[in-house]
N, C-alpha and C positions, 0 to 999 in steps of 0.2 A: 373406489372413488376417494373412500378414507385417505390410504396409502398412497393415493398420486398428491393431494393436496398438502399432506405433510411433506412432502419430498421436493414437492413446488417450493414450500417455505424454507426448505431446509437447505436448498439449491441459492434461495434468495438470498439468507441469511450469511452463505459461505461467499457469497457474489459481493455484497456488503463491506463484511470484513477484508475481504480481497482489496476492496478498494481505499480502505479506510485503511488499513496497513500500510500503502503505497504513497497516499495524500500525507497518512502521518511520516513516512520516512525522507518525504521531498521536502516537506515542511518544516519538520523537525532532528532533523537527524543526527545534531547533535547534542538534541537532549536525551535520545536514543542510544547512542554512544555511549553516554556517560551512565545511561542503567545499565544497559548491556555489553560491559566492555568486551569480554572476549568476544562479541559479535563484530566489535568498532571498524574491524576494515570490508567485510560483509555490508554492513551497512552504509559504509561510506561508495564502496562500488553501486550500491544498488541505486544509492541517491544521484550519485555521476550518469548514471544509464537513463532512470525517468526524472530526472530535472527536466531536461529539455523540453517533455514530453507535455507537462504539465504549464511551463512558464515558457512559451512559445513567442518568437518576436514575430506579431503580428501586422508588420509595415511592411509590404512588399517591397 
C-alpha cells in the first residue's frame, strides 16, 4: 500500500514537471536559450512544435 502511494506521487510529481517544462519552453524559450545555449536549437524546434498547441486560435 506504502509502495503504491509513493509511486502514485512519484508518477505525479514526473507528470508535473513534464508539463511545467513544456509551458516554460512555449512560454519562455528564449530565456531558455540564453542559459542553455548549446541546447538553443533543441529548444527552439520544441517551442515551434507545442506553440500551436498551447496558444490555439480559438474562432472558428
Amino acid at each position: 500500500m506504502i509502495k503504491n502511494f509513493i509511486l502514485q506521487k512519484f508518477v505525479a510529481l514526473l507528470w508535473f514537471g513534464f508539463c511545467l517544462f513544456f509551458f516554460m519552453v512555449v512560454a519562455n524559450h528564449q530565456t531558455l536559450q540564453y542559459l542553455f545555449s548549446s541546447k538553443s536549437e533543441a529548444i527552439q524546434n520544441i517551442h515551434n512544435t507545442f506553440k500551436p498547441l498551447f496558444y490555439r486560435n480559438l474562432r472558428a
